[in-house]
Structures are given as structure tokens and as C-alpha cells.
C-alpha positions in Angstrom: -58.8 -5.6 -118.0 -59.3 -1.8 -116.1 -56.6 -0.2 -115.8 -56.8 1.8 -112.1 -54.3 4.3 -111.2 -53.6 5.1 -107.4 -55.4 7.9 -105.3 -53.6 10.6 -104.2 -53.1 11.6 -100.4 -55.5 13.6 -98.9 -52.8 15.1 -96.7 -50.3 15.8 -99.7 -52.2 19.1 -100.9 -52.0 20.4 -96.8 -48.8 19.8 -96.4 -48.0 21.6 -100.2 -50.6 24.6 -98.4 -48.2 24.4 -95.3 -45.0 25.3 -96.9 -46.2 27.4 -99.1 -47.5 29.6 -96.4 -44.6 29.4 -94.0 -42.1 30.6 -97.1 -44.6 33.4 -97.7 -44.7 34.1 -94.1 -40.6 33.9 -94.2 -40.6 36.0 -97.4 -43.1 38.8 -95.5 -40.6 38.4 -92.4 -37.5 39.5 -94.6 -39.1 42.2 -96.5 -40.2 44.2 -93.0 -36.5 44.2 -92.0 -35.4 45.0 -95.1 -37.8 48.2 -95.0 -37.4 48.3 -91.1 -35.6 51.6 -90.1 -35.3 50.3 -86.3 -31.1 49.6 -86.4 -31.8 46.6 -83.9 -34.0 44.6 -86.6 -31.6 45.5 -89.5 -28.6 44.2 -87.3 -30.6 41.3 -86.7 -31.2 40.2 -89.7 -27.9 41.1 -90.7 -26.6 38.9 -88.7 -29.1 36.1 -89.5 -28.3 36.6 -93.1 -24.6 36.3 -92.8 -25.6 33.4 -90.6 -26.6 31.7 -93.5 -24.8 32.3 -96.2 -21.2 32.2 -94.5 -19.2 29.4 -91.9 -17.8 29.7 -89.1 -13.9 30.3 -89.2 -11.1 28.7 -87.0 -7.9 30.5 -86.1 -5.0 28.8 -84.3 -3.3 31.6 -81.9 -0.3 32.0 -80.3 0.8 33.4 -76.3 4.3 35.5 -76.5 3.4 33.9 -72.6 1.4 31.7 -70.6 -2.2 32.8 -69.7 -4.9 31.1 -68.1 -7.3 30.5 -71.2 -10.7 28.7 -70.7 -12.9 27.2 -73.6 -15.4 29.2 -73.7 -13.7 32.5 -73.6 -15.4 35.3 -75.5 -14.0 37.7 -78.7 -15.3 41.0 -78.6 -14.3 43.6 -80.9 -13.0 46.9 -79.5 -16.1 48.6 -80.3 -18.4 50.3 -77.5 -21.3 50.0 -80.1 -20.8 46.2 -80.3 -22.0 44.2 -77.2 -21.8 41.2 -78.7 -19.4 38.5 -79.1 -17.6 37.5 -82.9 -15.9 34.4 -81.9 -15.4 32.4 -78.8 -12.4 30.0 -77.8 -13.0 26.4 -78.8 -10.1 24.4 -78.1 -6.8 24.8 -75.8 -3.3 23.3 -76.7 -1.6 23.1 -73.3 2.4 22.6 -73.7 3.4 18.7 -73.7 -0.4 17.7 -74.0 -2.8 16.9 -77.0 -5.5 19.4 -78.0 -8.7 19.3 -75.6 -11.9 21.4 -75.5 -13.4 20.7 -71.9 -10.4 22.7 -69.5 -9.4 25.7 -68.3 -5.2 25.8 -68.2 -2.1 27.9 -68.7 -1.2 27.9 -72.3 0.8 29.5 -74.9 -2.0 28.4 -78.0 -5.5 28.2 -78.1 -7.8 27.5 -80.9 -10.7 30.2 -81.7 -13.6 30.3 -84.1 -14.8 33.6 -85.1 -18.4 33.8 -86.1 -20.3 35.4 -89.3 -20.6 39.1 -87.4 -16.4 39.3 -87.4 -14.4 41.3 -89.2 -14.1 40.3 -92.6 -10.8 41.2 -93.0 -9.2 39.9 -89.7 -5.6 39.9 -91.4 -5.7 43.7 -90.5 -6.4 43.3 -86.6 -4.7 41.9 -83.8 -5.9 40.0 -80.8 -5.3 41.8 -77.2 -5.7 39.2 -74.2 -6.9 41.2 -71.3 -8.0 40.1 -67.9 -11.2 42.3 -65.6 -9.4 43.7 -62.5 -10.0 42.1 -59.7 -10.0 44.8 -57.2 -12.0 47.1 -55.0 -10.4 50.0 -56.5 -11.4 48.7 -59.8 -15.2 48.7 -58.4 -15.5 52.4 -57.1 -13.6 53.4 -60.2 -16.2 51.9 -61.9 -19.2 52.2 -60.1 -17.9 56.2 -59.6 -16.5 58.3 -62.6 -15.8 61.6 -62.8 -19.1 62.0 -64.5 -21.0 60.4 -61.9 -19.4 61.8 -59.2 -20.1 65.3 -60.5 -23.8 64.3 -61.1 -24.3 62.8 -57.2 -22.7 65.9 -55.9 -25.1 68.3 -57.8 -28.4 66.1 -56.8 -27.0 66.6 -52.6 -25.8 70.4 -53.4 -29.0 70.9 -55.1 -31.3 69.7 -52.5 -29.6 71.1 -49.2 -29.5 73.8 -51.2 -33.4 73.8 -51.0 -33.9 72.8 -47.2 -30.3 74.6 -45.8 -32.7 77.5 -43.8 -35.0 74.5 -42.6 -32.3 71.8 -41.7 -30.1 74.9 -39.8 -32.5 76.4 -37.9 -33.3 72.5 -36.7 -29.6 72.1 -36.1 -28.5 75.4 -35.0 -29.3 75.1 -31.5 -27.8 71.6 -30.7 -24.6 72.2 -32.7 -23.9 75.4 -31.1 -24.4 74.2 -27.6 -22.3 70.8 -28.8 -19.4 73.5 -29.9 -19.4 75.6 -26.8 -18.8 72.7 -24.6 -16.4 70.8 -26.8 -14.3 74.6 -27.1 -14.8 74.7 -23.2 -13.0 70.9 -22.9 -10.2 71.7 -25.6 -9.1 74.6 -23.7 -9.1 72.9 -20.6 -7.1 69.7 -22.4 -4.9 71.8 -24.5 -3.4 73.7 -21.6 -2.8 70.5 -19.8 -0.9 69.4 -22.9 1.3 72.2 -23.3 2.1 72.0 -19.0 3.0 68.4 -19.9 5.3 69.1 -22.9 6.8 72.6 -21.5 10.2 71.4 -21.8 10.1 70.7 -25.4 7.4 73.7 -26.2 10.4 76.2 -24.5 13.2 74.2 -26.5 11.5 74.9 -29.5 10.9 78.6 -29.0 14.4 78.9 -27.3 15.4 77.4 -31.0 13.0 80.1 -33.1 14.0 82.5 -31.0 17.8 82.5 -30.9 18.1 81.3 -34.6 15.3 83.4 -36.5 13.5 85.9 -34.0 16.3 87.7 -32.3 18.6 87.8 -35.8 15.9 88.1 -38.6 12.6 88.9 -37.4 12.9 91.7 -34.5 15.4 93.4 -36.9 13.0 93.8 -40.1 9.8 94.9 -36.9 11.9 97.6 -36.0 13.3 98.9 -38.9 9.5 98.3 -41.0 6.8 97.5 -38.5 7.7 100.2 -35.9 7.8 103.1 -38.5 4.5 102.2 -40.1 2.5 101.8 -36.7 3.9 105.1 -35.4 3.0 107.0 -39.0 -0.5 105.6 -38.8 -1.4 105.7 -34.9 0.5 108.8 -34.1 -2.2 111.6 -34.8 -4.8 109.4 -33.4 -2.8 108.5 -30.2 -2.5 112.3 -29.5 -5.7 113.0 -29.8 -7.1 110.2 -27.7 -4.6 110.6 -25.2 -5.5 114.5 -24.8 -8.8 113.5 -24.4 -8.2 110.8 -21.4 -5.3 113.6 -20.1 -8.0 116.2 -20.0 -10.7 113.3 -17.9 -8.0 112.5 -15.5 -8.1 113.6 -11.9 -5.2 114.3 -10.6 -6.2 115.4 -7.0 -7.9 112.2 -6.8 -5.4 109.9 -7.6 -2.8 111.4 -5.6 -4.6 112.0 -2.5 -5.6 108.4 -2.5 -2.4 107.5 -3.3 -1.0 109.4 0.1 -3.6 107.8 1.8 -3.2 104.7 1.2 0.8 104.7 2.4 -0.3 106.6 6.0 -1.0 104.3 8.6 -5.0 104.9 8.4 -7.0 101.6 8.3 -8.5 101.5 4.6 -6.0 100.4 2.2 -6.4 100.2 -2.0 -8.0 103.7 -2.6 -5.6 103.7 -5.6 -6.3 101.0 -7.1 -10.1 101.7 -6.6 -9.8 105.0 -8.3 -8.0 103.9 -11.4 -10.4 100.9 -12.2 -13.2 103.8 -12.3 -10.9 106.0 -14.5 -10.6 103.2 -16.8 -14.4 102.4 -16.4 -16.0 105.7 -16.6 -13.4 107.5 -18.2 -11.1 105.8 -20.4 -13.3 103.1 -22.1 -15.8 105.5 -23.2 -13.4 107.6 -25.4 -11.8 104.3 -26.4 -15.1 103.3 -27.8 -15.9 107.1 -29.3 -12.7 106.4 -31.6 -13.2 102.7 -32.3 -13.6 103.1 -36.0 -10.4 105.2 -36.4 -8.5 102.7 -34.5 -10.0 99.6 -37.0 -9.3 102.3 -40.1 -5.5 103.0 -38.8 -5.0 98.4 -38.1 -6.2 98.1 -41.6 -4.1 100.7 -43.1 -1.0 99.5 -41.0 -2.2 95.6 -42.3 -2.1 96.7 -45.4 1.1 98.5 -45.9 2.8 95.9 -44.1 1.3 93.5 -46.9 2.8 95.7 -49.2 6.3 95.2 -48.5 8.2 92.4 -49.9 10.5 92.0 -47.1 8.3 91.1 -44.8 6.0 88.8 -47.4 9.9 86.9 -48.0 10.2 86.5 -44.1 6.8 84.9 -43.6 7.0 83.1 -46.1 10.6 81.7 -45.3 9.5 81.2 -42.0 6.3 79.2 -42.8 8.7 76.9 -44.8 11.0 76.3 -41.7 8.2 75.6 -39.2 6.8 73.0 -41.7 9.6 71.1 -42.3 11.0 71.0 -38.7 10.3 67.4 -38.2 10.1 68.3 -33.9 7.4 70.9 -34.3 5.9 68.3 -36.6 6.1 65.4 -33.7 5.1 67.7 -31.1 1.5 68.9 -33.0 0.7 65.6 -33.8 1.2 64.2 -30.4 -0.6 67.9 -28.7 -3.5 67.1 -31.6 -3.9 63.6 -30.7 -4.0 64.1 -26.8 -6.4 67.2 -27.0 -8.7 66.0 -29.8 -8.2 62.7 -31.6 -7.6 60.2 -28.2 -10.1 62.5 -25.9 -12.7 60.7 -23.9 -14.2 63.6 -22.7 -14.6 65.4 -26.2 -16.1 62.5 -27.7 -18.7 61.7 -25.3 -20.2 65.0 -25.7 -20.1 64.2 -29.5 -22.1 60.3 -28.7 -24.4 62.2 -26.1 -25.4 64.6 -28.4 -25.6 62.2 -31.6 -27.2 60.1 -29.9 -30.1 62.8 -28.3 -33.7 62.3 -29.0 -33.3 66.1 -30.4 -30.6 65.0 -33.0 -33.0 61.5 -33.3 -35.8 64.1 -34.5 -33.3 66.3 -36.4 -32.1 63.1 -38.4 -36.2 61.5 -38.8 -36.4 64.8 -40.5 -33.3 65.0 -42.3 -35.0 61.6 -43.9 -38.1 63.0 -44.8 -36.7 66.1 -46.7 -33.5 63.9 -48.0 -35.3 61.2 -49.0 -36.0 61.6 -52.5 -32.6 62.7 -53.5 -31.6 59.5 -51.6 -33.9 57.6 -54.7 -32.5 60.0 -57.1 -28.9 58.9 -56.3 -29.5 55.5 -56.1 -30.7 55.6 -59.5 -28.0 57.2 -60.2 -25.5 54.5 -59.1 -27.6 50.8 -60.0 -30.6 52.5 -62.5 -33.9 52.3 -62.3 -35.8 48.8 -61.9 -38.7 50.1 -64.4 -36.7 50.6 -67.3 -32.7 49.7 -67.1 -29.3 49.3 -64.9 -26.6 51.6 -65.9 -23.9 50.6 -67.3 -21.3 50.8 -64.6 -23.4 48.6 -62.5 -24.2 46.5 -64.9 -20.0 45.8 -65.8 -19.7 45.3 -62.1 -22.3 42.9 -61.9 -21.2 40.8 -65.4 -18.0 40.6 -63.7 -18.2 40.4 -59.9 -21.6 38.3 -59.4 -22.1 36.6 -62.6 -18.2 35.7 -63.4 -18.8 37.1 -66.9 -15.9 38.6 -69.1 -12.9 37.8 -66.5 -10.9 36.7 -69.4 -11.1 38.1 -73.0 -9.7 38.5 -76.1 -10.2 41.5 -78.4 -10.1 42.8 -82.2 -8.5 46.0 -82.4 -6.3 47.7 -84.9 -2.7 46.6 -85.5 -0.8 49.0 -83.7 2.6 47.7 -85.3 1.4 45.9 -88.2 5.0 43.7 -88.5 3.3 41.9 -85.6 2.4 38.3 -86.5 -1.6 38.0 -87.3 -1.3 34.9 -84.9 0.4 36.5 -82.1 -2.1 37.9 -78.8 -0.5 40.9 -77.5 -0.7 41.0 -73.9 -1.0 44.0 -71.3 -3.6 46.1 -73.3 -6.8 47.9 -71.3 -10.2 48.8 -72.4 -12.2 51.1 -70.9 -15.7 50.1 -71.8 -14.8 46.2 -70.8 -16.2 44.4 -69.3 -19.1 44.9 -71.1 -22.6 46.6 -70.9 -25.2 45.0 -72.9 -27.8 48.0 -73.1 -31.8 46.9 -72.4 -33.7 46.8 -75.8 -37.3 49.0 -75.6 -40.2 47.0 -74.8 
């Protein structure tokens, strides 16, 4: 009898080639991490390792209160540098009911599992419950720190600073004319205001005038003021008026003066002959001596300065006039009549705003502004080439995507006779919620 023995598989020796290669391939995988100095790969296979080589943990936890928990719920730890999550909530004891894993409820206890990338030592943490704000404040808080604030305002400093001569020679022309007839309408408005509040306006300075004018101002102006305008102006008022004395007609003004009381026909020779005195005359030596009479108002502006008496007054007067509560009324009511509630002042404003000559200032304006416009926007939301920034990103995790609205996080044990078990509630973190950086393509 032959004795055969059985064929082996032809497939057998592919299938020994197969996983031979993929754990070489595996083997050549791990060793360029190992040598990798890029922190992202080492992290990763960090984590893969640990993946493998440790289980997942299970934590029960307990509320001091109730708070809306959901399954689902990440566990961060207070770390900027970690985007990730370490655990997650798996199961939610609600009071009076058995354990579920498919709700979201008000509890006191809550199951978690942390994964392989936790803390070791968890014993020496504590778990914070924290909850995203809700709010618009929250938003432009967010979306606009200090920092960026600062940075926005440079970028529109910065670049009016390089078109300010262009843009206000553009807008010189419209704004001033826009002024002049908005001053022109205030006037006008503002003296119909004070004829239809009179009453209180002379109540008020019948109030100043009795209690702090008559008894503490006009005392310290004549003892102080008077003394120091008459040192300073004296010299200069004699010589000017020697000057006009020595200009002055006599004959002329009183012969016209006679004349004008006979019975002769023409009347106001006087007053005709002392206009032309102060025409011809008296202006001209007024304006010969104009800079010793702005040298002698400065001197006299500064000695008053000087004296602490009358920087006390002011300054106790200032303080009365802003906290009289009437005053008060009455300005507000004046400023909303004249300015605020006028009709006439703001159509000036629309009819100029809405000019073809401000419609060509502002196409402009666009032109010049508009890449500062892109530079601030990337400022704000990033740039769609390479990455959002982090504030818009936190606002978009938590606002359009719903992410983060309810965590718990790791952090050091502030009082470490607090149970390991027990969430401590009414903790913030800035950097939450969370911005998961882009990786380089």
C-alpha cells in the first residue's frame, strides 16, 4: 500500500507573506514615531499606545445639586494645550429612577468613563461642572478681547493714518458747509428754547445769583480779579488812551453836537462823527497794540490761575452746578429740543449723507478702506486659506454647532478634604469652550 500525505494550500504561503508584511509595515510605522520629532505624531502614538495597553475606567460622581447632565457630555482637562477630550459621560442616575444611558435629565449622579489619555492619578483632581454662557455679552467678550480690540484699532488708526490728507480734502468741503448750516439752525433753535424756558432759566440764575454770586463770587473778583487786571492793563490803558485822546477832535464833535439840538433840518451829525472816530481813528491804534493786549489777558489768565482761592471757588462751583438736579433737567430737555428731537438739524444731516458728493466720498472711502476692511475681518473669523481663530471658532463650537454647552473638567484640588466623587459647581474657564487648533497640511 502507498502511503500519500496531503498537499498543502497554495494560498497558505500568501497569506503567511501577507502578515508578515503588514507587521513589518506596523513595526516601520512605530519606529517613525518613535524617531518622529513632530509633537503631533508622538502624541498620537502616545495615545494609540496607551490605547492598547490600558482600559477604559468608570467613575460614579456625585452633584452637591441638580444639573442638567446629558450622556454624552465631554471631560476635558483644564489644560489650554489639551483639545481633546479624557472621558465622556456614559450613564445618568436620575433620583427615584434606575440607571439609563439614552437621556438628558436633572440629576445629582452620573456615571463617567475616563479614557487612556487621563490623568493617571485622578485621586489628586477634582471635577468642575461648568455650563458655556449663553449670552450676547458672552459673544462680543469673546469674539473681542482686549487684545483684539487693540489689534483692530491699530489696523483703522494705521490706515487713515495713510489716506487722512486724501479722505479730508474729499470731505472738507461737504462737512464744513454741513456744519455752518447745522451752527446756523442751532442758534436759531436754541434761542427759541431759552424764550420758552425763561422762567426757569431766570429762576435758576436768580438762585446762583443770590446764593453764590452776590456772597462768594463778586467778593473774591473784587478783592483778586480787579487788582490783577488793573496792575497788568494800567500802563497799557494809558498809553492807548493818550494815543486815541491825542486823535480826537474835539471841535468836531461838539459843533455837531450843537447842531444837531438847533432846530436845523439834518439830525445825527454826532452820532455820524463818532462811528468815524471809532472807524478811522480808534480801531487802528486798537489794532497797533493788539499783541500787548493778548500779552497783558495771558498774564492776567495766568496769575489768576495761580491763586488758590479762586481755583477753590471754581472748582466748588462746578460741583454745585453738576449736582443741581434742575440745571440737570433743564440741559437735558434745552439739549433734546435744540439737537437730539430736531427735524430741521437732521434733515440737513440725511440730505447731505445721502448727496451724490458724500455717495462719491464713501465709493472712495471703499476703495482706499478696503483692504484694512479684509485685514480686520481676518482678524475677527481667520483666514479661509489656512485657519479660523480661536475666538470664532469657541463661538461657533458653541452657538452653531451646540458643542461644549455642558462640561466637566479635571483641575487641581483646590481644598483637597473635598470628596474625589464630589463635582464642584460654579467654576469658569477661560479657554472653554474649546478651540481645536487646524493641524499643517
Amino acid at each position: 500500500m502507498v502511503q500519500t500525505f496531503p498537499k498543502s494550500s497554495p494560498g497558505r504561503p500568501l497569506r503567511w507573506l501577507c502578515g508578515l508584511g503588514i507587521w513589518l509595515a506596523l513595526l516601520a510605522v512605530g519606529y517613525l514615531f518613535l524617531t518622529s520629532r513632530d509633537p503631533a505624531a508622538t502624541a498620537t502614538f502616545g495615545q494609540i499606545g496607551r490605547f492598547l495597553v490600558q482600559q477604559n475606567r468608570e467613575i460614579s460622581l456625585r452633584f452637591p445639586e441638580e444639573c442638567v447632565v446629558a450622556v454624552g457630555d465631554p471631560i476635558y482637562v483644564n489644560d489650554p494645550k489639551i483639545s481633546v477630550p479624557v472621558g465622556r459621560v456614559v450613564r445618568i442616575l436620575p433620583d427615584d429612577e434606575e440607571a439609563r444611558d439614552d437621556l438628558i435629565a436633572w440629576t445629582r449622579r452620573a456615571d463617567i468613563e475616563l479614557y487612556s489619555n487621563a490623568p493617571a492619578d485622578v485621586g489628586r483632581l477634582r471635577f468642575h461642572y461648568t455650563e458655556s454662557p449663553s449670552s450676547l455679552e458672552w459673544v462680543l467678550a469673546t469674539m473681542l478681547p482686549d487684545y483684539k480690540r487693540a489689534e483692530i484699532a491699530k489696523l483703522i488708526v494705521d490706515s487713515f493714518g495713510e489716506h487722512r490728507e486724501e479722505l479730508w480734502q474729499d470731505l472738507q468741503p461737504l462737512l464744513l458747509s454741513v456744519i455752518d448750516r447745522s451752527q446756523s439752525v442751532i442758534m436759531e433753535d436754541l434761542q427759541t428754547a431759552f424764550n420758552r424756558h425763561q422762567a426757569r432759566v431766570f429762576q435758576i440764575g436768580r438762585k446762583y445769583r443770590e446764593a453764590y454770586l452776590d456772597t462768594e463770587v463778586m467778593p473774591v473778583v473784587q478783592q483778586i480779579v480787579m487788582p490783577i487786571i488793573q496792575e497788568e492793563t494800567a500802563e497799557l490803558a494809558q498809553v492807548i488812551g493818550a494815543e486815541l485822546w491825542s486823535r480826537a477832535s474835539l471841535w468836531a464833535l461838539t459843533w455837531r453836537y450843537l447842531y444837531d439840538r438847533s432846530p436845523l433840518p439834518q439830525r445825527d451829525l454826532t452820532r455820524k462823527e463818532f462811528q468815524r472816530f471809532l472807524r478811522d481813528e480808534a480801531l487802528p491804534v486798537i489794532e497797533a497794540y493788539s499783541d500787548n493786549i493778548l500779552n497783558a489777558q495771558v498774564r492776567i489768565l495766568r496769575r489768576i490761575a495761580a491763586r488758590p482761592e479762586l481755583n477753590r471757588l471754581a472748582s466748588s462751583l462746578i460741583n454745585r452746578i453738576a449736582a443741581d438736579e434742575e440745571l440737570r433737567r433743564l440741559s437735558v430737555e434745552i439739549v433734546q429740543e435744540v439737537i437730539i428731537d430736531n427735524s430741521r438739524l437732521r434733515e440737513i444731516w440725511l440730505t447731505a449723507w445721502n448727496s451724490p458728493e458724500m455717495q462719491e466720498l464713501l465709493q472712495k472711502l471703499n476703495e482706499r478702506m478696503g483692504p484694512t476692511v479684509t485685514q480686520i475681518g481676518e482678524a475677527l473669523f481667520g483666514n479661509p486659506r489656512k485657519a479660523i481663530t480661536p475666538e470664532f471658532s469657541r463661538v461657533l463650537r458653541n452657538k452653531v454647532m451646540f458643542k461644549d454647552l455642558r462640561l466637566l473638567v479635571l483641575d487641581a484640588a483646590d481644598d483637597p478634604t473635598t470628596p474625589a466623587d464630589l463635582v464642584i459647581l460654579g467654576r469658569s474657564f477661560e479657554h472653554l469652550p474649546l478651540h481645536i487648533p487646524s493641524q499643517p497640511r
